[in-house]
N, C-alpha and C positions, 0 to 999 in steps of 0.2 A: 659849230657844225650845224648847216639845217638840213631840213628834213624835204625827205623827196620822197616821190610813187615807188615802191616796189615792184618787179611784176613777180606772178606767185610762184614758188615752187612746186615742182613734182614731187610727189611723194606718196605713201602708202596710206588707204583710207581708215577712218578710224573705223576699228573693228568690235573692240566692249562695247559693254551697255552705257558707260559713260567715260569718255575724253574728253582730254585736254585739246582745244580746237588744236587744228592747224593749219594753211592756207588753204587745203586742198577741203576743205570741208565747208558746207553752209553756213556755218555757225562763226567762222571766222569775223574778226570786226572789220566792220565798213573802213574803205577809206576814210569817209567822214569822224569815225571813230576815231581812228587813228591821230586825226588830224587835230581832233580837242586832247588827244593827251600831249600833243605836240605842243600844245599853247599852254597847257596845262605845269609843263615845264620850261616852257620860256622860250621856245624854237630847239631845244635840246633831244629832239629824238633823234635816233639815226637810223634812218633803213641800211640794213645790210647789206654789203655783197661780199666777196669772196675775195682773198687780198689780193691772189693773182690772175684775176678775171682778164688782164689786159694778155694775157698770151696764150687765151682764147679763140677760137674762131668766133664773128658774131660783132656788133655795133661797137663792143668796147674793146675790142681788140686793138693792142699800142705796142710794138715790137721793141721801140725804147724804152718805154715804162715800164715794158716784162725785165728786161735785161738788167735794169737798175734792182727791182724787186729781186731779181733772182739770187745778188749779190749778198743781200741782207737776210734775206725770207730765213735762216737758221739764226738769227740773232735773237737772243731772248728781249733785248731791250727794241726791236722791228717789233715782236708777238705782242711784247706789252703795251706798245704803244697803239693797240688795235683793240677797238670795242668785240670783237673776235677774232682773237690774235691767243693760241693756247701752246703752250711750251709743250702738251702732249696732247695733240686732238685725241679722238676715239679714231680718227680715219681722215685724212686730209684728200677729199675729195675736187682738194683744186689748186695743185702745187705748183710751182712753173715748169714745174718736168715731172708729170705725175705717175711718179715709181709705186707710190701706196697701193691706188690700184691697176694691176697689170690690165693693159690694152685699153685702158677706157678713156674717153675723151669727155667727158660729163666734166663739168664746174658748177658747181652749185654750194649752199650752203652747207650741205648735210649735217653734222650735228652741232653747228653752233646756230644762236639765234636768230630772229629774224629782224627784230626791232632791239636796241639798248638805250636805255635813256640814260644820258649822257650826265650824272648826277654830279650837283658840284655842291648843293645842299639837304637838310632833311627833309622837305619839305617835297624834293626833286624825290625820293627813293619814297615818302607815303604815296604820291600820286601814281608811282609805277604799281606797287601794293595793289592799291584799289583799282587801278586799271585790269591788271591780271583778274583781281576776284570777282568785279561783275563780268568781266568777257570771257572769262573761262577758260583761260592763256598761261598754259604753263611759263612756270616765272623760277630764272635761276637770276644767280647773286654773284657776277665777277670783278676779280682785279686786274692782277697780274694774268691768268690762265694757267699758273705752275698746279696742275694738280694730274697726277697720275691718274688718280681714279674718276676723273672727270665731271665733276661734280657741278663746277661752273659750264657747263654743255650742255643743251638739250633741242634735241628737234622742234620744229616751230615754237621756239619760245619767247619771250620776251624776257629780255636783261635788263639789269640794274647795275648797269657799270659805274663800280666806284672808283677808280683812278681820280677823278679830279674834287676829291672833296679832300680836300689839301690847305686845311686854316692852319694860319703859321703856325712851328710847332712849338712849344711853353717848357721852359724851363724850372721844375722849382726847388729849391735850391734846399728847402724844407716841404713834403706833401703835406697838404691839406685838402682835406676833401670836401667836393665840392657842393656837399649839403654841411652849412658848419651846426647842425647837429648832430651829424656823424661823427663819430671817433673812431680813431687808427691806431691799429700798435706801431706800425713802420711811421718811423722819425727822420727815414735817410732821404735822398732825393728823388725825384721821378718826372717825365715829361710824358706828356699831352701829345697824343698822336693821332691824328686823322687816319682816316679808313685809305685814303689813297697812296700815302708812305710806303716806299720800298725799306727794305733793312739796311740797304748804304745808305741811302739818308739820314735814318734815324741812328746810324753807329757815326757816322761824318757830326752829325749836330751833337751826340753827347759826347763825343769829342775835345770837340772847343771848350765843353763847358769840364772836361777831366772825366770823364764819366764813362763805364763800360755799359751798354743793353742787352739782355741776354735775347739774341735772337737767333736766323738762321744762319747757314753756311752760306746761301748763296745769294749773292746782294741783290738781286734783283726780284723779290719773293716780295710780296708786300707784310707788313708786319701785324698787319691788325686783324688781316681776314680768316681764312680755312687753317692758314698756318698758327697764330696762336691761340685760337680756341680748338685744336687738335691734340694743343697741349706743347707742341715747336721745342724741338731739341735744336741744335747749335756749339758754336767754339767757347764760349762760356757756360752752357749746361751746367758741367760737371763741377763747379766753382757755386753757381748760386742759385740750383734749380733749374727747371724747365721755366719753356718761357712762359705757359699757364700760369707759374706759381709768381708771376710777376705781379699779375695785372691789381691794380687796385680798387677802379671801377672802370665800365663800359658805358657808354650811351650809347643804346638801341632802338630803332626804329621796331616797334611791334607788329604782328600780323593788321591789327585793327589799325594801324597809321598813328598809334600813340607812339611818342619819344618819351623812354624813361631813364633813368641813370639806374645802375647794377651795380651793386657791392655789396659788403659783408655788413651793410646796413640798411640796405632799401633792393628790394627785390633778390633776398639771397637766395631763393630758389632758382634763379634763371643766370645770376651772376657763378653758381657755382657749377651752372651747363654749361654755361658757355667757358668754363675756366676750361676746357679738354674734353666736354662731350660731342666736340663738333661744329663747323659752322656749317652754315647755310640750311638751317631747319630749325630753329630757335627766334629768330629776329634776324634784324640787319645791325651789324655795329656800324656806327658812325666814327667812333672815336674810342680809344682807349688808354687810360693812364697805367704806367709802367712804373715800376722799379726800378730804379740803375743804382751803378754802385762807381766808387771812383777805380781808376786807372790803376792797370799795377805792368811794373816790363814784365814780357815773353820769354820763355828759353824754346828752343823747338827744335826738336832731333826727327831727323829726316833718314828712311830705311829704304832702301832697295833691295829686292833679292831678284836675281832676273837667272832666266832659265836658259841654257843654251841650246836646247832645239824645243821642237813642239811638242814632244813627251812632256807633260803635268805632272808626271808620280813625286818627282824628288820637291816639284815646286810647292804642291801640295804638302806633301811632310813636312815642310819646314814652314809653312806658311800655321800648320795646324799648332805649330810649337810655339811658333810664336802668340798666337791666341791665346794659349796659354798661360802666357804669362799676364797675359790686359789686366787680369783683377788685381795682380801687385803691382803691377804702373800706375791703374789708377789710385787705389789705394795711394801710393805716395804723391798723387795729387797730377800726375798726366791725365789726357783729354786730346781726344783729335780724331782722324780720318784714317784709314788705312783701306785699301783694297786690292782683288785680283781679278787681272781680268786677261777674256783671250778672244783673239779675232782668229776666227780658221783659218789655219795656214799658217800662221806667224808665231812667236815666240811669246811668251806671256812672262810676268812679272808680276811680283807684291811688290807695294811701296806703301807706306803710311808718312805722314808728318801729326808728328805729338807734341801737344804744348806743354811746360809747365808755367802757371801763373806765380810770378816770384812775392817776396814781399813788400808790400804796398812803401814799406821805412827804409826798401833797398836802398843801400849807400856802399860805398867802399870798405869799410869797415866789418861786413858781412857780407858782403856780393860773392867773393870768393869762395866761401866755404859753402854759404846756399846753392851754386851752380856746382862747384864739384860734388858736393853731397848728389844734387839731379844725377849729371853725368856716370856717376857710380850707380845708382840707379839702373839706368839704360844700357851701363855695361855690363855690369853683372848678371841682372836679368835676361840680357839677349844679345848683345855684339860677341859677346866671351864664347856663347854657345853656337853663334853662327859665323864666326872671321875661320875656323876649320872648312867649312863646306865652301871654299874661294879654292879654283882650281880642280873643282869636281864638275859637276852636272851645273852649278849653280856658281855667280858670284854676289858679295855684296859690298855695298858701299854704308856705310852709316857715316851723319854727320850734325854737327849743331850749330846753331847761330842765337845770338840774341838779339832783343827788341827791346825799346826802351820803353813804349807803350803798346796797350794792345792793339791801337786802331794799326799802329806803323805793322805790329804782324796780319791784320788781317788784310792790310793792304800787301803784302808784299806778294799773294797769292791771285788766282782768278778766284777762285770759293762759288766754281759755276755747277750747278745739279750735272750732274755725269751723264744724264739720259737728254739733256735737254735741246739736242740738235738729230735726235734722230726720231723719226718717225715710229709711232703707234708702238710705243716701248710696253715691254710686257714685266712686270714686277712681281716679288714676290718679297717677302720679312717675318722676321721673326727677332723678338727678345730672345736673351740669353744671359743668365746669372752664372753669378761665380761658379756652381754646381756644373754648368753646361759647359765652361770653359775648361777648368782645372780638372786634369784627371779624367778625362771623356772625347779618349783620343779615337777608339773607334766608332763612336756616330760621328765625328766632327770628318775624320776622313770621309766616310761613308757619304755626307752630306757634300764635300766637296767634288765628290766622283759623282754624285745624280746631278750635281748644280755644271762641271767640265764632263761631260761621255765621251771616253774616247773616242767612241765608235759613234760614226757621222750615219747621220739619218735625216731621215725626209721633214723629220719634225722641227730638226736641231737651228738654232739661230745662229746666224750668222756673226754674232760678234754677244757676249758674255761679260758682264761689271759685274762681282761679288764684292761690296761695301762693305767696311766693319767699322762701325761708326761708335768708337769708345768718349760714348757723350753720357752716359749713367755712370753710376758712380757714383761719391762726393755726396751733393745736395741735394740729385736727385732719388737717392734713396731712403728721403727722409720726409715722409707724408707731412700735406700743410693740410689746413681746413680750408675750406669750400673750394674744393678741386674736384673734380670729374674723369680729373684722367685714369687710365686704365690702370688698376693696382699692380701689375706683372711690371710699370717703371719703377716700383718701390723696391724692385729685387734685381731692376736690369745694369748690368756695367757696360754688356755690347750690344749694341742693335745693328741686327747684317741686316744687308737689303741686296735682291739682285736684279738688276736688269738684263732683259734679253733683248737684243732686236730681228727680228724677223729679214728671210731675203727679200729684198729691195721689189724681185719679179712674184711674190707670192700669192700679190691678193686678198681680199679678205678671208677667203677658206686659209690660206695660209698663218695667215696672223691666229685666225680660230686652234690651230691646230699647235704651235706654239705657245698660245697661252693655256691652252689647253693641258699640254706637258707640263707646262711650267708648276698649276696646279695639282696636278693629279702626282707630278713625279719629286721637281724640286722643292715643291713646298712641304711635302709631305716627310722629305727628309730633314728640314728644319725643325719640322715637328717632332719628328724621332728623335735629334740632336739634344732639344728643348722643347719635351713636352710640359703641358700648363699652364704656359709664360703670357703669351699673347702674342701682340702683334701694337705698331703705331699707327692709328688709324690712320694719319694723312699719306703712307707709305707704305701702302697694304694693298693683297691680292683682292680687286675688287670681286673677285669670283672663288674667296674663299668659301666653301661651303660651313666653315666653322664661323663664320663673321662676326655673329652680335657677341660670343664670346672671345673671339680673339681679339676684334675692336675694343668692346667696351666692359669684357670682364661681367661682373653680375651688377655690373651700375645700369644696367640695358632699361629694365622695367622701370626703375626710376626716373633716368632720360627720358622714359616713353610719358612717364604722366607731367614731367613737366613742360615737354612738348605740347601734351593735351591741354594744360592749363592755358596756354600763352598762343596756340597756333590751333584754335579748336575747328576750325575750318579747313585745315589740310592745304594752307596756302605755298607753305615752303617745302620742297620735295627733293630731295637726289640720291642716289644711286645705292644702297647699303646704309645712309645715314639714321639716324633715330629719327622713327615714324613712317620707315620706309614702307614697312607690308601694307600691303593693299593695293598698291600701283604698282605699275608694269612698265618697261617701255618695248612697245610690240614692233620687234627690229627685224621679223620677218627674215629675207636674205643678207640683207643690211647688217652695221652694226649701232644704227640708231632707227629710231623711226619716233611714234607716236607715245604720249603717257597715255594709258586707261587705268581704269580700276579697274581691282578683281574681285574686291566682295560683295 
């Protein structure tokens, strides 16, 4: 990819006593700047533009190239494949049919960056480092662009897109690490993953070799960035830990352009940050060594309960009961996805699909009695209590299939993020322990009536996802050492998460005023449901007013100093992350604008 002129954006001036430049400012770097950090990585910068600029008014306007774009533009593997390309912008101010914002004809960047160097080695993401801290150039750190909270985004910034730092990925068959002074208690096997790995690649590769990776649900998330040092839950979770508890060391590229290795023997202060305290405010990972484990067959019993008109009450009740029961599924060793959701006007349903992972020595000789032991499980627990409510308000269908290995179940699904084709999605989550589930039938109603309102309002979204993602449980309620992730996983069996999407005609006041509700009404019933718990920071209300406790628990101050240790110049910055106060992004009428400080 080479590098070409920009022309500058409009945008809003810097207003603190100190910013982060941005084009519209004096301070911004010269062309000629630009152009030594362009050599500086080998012709790999890329100036920006906007991916549907072609359907446009204006020099680049191309009526076939919109119309090709237009077909893909909701493809998560189109976004990734883009140096700003984000499965949830803050605001897509330049769509091929731009419904985000009502009546506007602007195309512009808005909150993604303006330059990304296009990184395929270490060497390529220190140059970008030092470029940011002498020019004074807000600097974010993307892959994929899967993040809610938007954290790889930022107005006039300059990116360090890692997609292509992709060194074959290593097999080994026994770990050893890779200082051989270091000792390890893990004996089992683990590969070698580059920073630009999606999670279907790295489940496809330990495949071949018999091997499960504990990663995300949905294949196209990269494996190494925001999602596992967030701490990444997934369809094996509840089998062998979060994916945090996997990692065995990092190589990171540090604020100063030093590359170190992380682990439980060299740099364990910043290996046990980044095990779940967050990325993109610690270093840059270049690579990270995993855990895997080998292969075991699926059983997977698949639930519908579908509602016959747009009345909720019955579908809710039954849906509450079913929750209910999560903690003795998983207990007996189920794991999976369950959600409900409603688009106004339409009929809603709960479905889940739940795995059970069988035994690794499955044979004939025990296959039978292992799967029917499952099956008894899943009846007892909940067919038995819901095949009565078939011919009321409500029907259901349950049903089971096996898998011989697990990659053949994860393939048999999409395993695609449920928000990630609709614009400027609004989130909210919440943990929840056996306590919150069993016997806590009226806040769990109560929480599902603030999360569905019957009653339609000016604020209300258009279309509703309530996730119950029974991915705790198991291993991961069983604290490891040098972890950072938030302690409320040690007690969590379900983690809901909901998405709302805003009308299509709303605008930004509109989105404002939906996420607005979302915060103030439905998250606050999550809270009631499950007070204390927390929240997963990669999947969290970025405008919780509770944050640094719901995020990160009382690990906050300690994230905070080894932050300071390692990033003493405030090079790395985003949104709620550790090391956040102090900066600002001054978004005026907008919903991006400029970083300044504020103290």
């Amino acid at each position: 990819m080479h590098f070409t002129r920009l022309l500058l954006l409009l945008g809003a001036p810097s207003v603190l006593a100190k910013c982060r430049c941005t084009p519209t400012d004096d301070c911004w770097p010269s062309a000629s700047k630009w152009e030594g950090l362009n050599n500086a990585v080998h012709g790999q910068l890329i100036a920006n533009e906007p991916l549907a600029k072609s359907c446009y008014d204006g020099l680049g306007k191309n009526s076939k190239q919109c119309q090709s774009i237009s077909k893909v533009y909701q493809e998560a593997f189109f976004r990734e494949a883009s140096p700003i390309g984000f499965a949830y912008p803050v605001v897509d101010t330049c769509a091929p049919i731009n419904a985000s914002i009502a009546g506007s004809t602007v195309c512009d960047l808005g909150s993604a960056s303006v330059y990304s160097v296009n990184a395929t080695k270490e060497a390529d993401v220190a140059a970008g480092i030092k470029f940011a801290k002498e020019n004074n150039v807000r600097l974010v750190i993307k892959n994929t662009g899967h993040d809610v909270r938007a954290r790889s985004q930022g107005y006039g910034s300059l990116s360090i897109w890692m997609k292509h730092i992709k060194p074959e990925l290593q097999f080994q068959e026994k770990y050893g690490p890779s200082n051989s002074s270091c000792q390890s208690t893990w004996t089992g096997s683990a590969i070698v993953v580059g920073a630009g790995y999606i999670w279907n690649e790295v489940y496809t590769f330990a495949a071949k070799h018999n091997h499960i990776a504990v990663g995300g649900s949905s294949k196209t998330v990269g494996a190494v960035g925001g999602y596992l040092q967030g701490g990444g839950h997934g369809p094996a979770s509840h089998d062998f830990g979060l994916a945090a508890d996997q990692v065995l060391e990092f190589k990171v590229v540090l604020a100063s352009g030093e590359v170190v290795t992380a682990s439980a023997c060299e740099h364990v202060e910043l290996f046990t940050a980044l095990r779940g305290g967050g990325g993109g405010t610690f270093g840059v990972v270049v690579s990270a060594t995993i855990k895997v484990y080998p292969t075991r067959p699926v059983l997977k019993h698949s639930l519908t309960i579908a509602a016959s008109s747009t009345n909720m009450s019955a579908l809710i009740n039954a849906s509450v009961s079913v929750l209910s029961k999560y903690p003795f599924l998983s207990d007996a060793g189920f794991s999976g996805n369950g959600q409900l959701n409603r688009v106004l006007g339409t009929k809603s349903a709960y479905s889940h699909n739940f795995v059970k992972m069988l035994s690794r020595n499955f044979s004939s000789s025990n296959s039978s009695s292992e799967i029917e032991e499952a099956k008894r499980v899943i009846n007892t627990q909940l067919v038995e209590f819901l095949r009565p409510l078939n011919g009321t308000e409500l029907s259901v269908i349950s049903t089971f299939e096996k898998y011989d290995t697990f990659q053949d179940y994860f393939d048999s699904g999409n395993h695609e993020s449920p928000a990630s084709n609709n614009p400027s999605p609004v989130m909210i989550s919440r943990f929840f322990d056996k306590e919150s589930l069993v016997n806590n039938q009226k806040n769990l109603t109560a929480m599902f009536h603030a999360i569905f309102p019957q009653r339609v309002s000016k604020v209300q979204a258009v279309a509703s996802l309530l996730e119950f993602c029974l991915v705790g449980g198991g291993k991961v309620l069983q604290a490891q050492p040098h972890t950072a992730v938030h302690p409320g996983w040690r007690k969590t069996y379900m983690f809901a998460e909901n998405y709302d999407v805003p009308p299509s005609d709303s605008g930004m006041q509109g989105v404002r005023q939906v996420r607005d509700y979302a915060t103030s009404k439905k998250l606050e019933a999550m809270k009631a449901a499950a007070p204390g718990l927390g929240t997963y920071l990669n999947e969290a209300d970025p405008y919780d007013p509770d944050w640094k406790q719901d995020f990160y628990g009382d690990q906050y101050n300690w994230l905070k100093s080894v932050k300071q240790k390692y990033d003493p110049d405030e090079v790395f910055w985003c949104y709620r992350c550790v090391g956040y106060e102090g900066w600002e992004e001054i978004t005026g009428p907008t919903l991006y604008g400029p970083l300044c400080q504020t103290k």
